[in-house]
C-alpha positions in Angstrom: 93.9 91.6 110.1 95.5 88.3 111.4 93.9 85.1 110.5 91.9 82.7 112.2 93.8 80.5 112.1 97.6 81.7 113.8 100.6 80.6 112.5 103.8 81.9 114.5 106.6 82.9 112.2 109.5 84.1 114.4 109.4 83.8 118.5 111.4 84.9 121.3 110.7 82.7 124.5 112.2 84.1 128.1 115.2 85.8 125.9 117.9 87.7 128.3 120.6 89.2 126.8 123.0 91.0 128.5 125.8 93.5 127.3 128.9 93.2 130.5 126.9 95.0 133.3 123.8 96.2 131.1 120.7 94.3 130.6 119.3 95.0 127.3 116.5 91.9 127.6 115.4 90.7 130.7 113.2 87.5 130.1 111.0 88.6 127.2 108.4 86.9 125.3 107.7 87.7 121.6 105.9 86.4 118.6 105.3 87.4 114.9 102.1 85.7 113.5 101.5 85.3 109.4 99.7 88.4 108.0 100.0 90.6 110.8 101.7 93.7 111.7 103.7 94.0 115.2 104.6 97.0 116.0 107.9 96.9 118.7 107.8 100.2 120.6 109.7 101.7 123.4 112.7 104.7 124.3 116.0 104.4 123.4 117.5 101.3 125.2 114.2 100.0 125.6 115.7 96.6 124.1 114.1 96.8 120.7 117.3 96.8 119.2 118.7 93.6 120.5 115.5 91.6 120.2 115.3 92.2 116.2 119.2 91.1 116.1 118.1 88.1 118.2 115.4 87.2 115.7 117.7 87.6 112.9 120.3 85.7 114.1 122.7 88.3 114.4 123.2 87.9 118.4 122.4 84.9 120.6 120.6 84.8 123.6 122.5 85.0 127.0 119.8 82.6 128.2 116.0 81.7 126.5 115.0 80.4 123.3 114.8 82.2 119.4 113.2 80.8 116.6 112.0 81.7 112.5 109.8 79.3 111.0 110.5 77.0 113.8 114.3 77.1 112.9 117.5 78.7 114.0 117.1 82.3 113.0 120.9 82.5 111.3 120.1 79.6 108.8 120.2 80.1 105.5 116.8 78.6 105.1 115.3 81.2 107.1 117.1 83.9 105.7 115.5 83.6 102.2 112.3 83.9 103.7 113.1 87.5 105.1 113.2 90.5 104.5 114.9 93.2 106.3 115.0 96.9 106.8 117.3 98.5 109.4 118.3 101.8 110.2 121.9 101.7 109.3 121.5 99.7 105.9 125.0 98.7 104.7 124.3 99.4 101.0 127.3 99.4 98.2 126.7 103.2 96.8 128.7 103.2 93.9 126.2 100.9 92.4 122.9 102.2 90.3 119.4 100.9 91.8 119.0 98.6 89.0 122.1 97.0 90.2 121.2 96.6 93.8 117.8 95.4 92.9 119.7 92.6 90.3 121.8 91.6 93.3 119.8 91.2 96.1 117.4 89.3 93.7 119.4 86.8 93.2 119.6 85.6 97.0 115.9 84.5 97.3 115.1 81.3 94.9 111.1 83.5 94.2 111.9 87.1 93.9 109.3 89.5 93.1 110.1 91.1 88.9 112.0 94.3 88.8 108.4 95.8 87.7 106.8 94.7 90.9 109.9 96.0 93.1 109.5 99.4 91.2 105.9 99.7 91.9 105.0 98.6 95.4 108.5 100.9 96.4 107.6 103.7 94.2 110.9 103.8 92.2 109.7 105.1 89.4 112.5 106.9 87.1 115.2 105.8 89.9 116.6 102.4 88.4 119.7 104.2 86.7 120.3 106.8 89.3 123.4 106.0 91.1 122.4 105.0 95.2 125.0 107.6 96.5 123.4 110.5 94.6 119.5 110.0 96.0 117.9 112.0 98.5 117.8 110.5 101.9 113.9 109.5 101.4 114.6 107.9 97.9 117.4 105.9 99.2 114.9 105.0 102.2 112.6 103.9 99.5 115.4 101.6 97.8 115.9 100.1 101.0 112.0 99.0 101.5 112.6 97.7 97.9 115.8 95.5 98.9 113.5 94.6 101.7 110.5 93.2 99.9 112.4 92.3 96.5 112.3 88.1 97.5 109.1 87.9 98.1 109.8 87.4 101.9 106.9 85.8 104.7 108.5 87.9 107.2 109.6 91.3 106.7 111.3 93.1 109.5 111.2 97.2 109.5 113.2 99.5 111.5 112.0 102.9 111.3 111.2 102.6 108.1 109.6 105.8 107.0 111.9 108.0 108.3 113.0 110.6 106.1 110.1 110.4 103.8 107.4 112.5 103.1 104.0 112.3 103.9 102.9 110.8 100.7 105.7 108.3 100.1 105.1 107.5 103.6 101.1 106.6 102.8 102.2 105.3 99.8 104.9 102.6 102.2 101.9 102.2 104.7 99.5 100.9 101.6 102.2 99.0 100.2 102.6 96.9 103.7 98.7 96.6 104.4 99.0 94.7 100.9 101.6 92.4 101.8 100.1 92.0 105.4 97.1 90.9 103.3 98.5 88.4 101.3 99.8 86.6 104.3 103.5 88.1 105.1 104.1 89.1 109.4 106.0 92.7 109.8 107.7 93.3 112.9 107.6 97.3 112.7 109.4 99.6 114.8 108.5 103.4 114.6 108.7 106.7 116.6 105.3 107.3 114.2 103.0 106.7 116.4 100.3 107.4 114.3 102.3 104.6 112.0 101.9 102.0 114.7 98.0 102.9 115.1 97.4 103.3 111.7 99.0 99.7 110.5 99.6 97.6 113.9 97.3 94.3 114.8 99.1 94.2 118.2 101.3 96.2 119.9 104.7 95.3 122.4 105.6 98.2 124.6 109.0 97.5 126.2 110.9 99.0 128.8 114.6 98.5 130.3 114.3 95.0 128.6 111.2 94.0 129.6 107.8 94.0 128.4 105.5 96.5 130.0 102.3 95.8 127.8 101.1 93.5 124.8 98.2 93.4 123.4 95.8 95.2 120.7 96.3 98.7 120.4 92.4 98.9 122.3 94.1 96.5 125.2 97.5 98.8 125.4 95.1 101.9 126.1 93.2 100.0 128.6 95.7 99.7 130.9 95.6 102.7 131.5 92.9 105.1 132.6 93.8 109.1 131.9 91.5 110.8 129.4 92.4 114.3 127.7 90.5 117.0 128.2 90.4 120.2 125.6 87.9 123.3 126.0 87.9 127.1 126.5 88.1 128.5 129.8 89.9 131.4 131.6 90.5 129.1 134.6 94.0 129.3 136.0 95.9 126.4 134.6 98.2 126.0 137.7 95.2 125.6 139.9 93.8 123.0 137.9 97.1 121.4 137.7 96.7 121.2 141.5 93.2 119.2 140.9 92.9 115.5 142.5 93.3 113.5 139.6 95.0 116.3 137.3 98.2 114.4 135.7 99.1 117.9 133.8 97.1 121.4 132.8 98.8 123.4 129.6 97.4 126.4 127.8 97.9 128.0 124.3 96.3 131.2 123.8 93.8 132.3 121.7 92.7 135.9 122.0 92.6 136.6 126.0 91.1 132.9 126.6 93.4 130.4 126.0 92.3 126.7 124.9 93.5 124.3 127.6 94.6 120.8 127.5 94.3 119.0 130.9 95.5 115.3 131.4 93.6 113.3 134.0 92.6 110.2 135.7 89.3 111.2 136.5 87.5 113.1 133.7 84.1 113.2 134.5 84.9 115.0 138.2 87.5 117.2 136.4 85.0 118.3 134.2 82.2 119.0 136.2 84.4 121.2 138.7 85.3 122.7 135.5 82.1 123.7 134.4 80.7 124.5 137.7 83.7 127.4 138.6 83.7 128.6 134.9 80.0 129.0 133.5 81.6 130.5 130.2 83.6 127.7 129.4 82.8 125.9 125.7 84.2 123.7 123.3 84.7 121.0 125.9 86.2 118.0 124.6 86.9 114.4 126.5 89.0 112.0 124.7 90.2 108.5 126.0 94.5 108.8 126.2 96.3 108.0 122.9 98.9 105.9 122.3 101.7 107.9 123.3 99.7 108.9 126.6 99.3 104.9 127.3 103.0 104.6 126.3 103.8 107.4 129.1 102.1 105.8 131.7 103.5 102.4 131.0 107.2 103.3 131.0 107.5 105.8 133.5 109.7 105.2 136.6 107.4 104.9 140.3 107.3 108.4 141.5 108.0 110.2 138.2 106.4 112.0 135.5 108.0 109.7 132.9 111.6 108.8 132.6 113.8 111.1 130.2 114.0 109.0 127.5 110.5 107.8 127.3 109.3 111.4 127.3 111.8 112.0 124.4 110.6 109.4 122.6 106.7 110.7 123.2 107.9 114.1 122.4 109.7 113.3 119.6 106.5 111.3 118.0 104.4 114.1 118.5 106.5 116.4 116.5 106.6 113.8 113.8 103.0 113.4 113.8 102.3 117.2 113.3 105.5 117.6 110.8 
């Protein structure tokens, strides 16, 4: 959890950033505090992209102001006192993990011991494997390594269990909750969702460069009000779906009463129409909307369901949950 006492380590203040005609930030507000975990969320074009390069100095603003540890984010001081993790990771692979580890050791003046790198990775039995010959999750694994080998107070993670497995990927999630602890602020991006409520102290949902919500993961699903509704019932789904309040009504089937899954703003009338036109209905369940639900809501366009690529991205971390 993040300290009492809140120390801001990198900050974006009213950043816009355009590329020609497109606006990839319009006027955003962002800030990573010591031992916490932000996670960035949002579609594809959302702007997450272009507000980690700002913070790493990689891209200026058009207009605003970008800072980490109170300095220009390209300097070399700040530099040693991150870590980064990014999709496309620009590794040499004709050299052995050993060899990677040596090198990128040698650009922090406090690196973590080989040893430590190795365990908090989980490299075990990799250090002489060429980098070109591991699996996609290992090499994933080399690249958190790279990441947290100097000892860094802010680490910066793009997607960064993608491709492992569900115990490397616990294993990654304990390893940050440790660092967290000690102190270091993670800016996390993930289509996990289940990552970002499993590890995230606050939460920044943007959308077409903006930011639609901030806040704890309890303050994100506040703002908005739909609950989810499973139980038994041989009610007609397209009916319901027709319901004042009803957002959506889908059925799977289980024997010749299928369980149904209704979305809605008002769950307590729902349910008591429900119960009062099917008297056999059981296994009634009322949850408050998930993340991804929240998410939804807060990036879909006036007027529609949700806009394509926010549904893709909700879609696509529901699969991932359940793979």
């Amino acid at each position: 959890m993040m300290n009492a006492s809140v120390q801001t380590l990198a900050q974006l203040r009213d950043c816009h950033r355009r590329y020609g005609r497109t606006v990839a930030l319009d006027g955003i507000d962002l800030s990573l505090h010591r031992g916490e975990v932000l996670a960035l969320l949002g579609a594809n074009g959302a702007g997450k992209s272009t507000a980690i390069a700002l913070l790493l100095g990689l891209l200026a603003p058009d207009r605003g102001e970008t800072t980490l540890f109170g300095q220009a984010p390209g300097s070399l001081v700040a530099r040693r006192r991150s870590g980064v993790m990014l999709q496309a990771a620009g590794i040499p692979d004709n050299l052995r993990v050993a060899e990677l580890l040596d090198l990128t050791r040698s650009y922090y003046p406090a690196p973590r011991s080989v040893a430590d790198c190795v365990a908090l990775a989980g490299l075990d039995g990799l250090l002489d494997r060429n980098y070109r010959r591991l699996s996609g999750g290992q090499q994933r694994r080399v690249q958190f390594a790279l990441a947290i080998c100097g000892n860094p107070e802010v680490l910066f993670l793009d997607e960064p269990t993608t491709g492992l497995d569900i115990d490397a990927r616990q294993r990654m999630w304990a390893t940050i909750r440790e660092l967290v602890a000690a102190g270091t602020g993670v800016l996390l991006t993930t289509h996990y969702l289940e990552e970002a409520e499993a590890l995230a102290d606050r939460v920044v949902v943007l959308n077409r460069g903006r930011v639609a919500a901030a806040g704890t993961m309890q303050d994100v699903r506040a703002l908005v009000s739909q609950r989810r509704i499973r139980c038994l019932s041989a009610l007609d789904v397209a009916a319901i779906a027709g319901w004042p309040g009803v957002r959506s009504a889908t059925r799977g089937h289980v024997g010749d009463r299928g369980r149904i899954e209704i979305l809605t703003d008002g769950a307590e009338a729902v349910a008591r129409r429900m119960l009062a036109e099917d008297p056999t209905l059981s296994e009634l369940e009322i949850q408050r909307a998930g993340l991804a639900d929240a998410f939804l809501e807060l990036t879909r366009d006036p007027g529609d369901p949700a806009s394509p690529d926010a549904r893709a991205f909700a879609t696509a971390a529901y699969r991932k949950q359940a793979a």
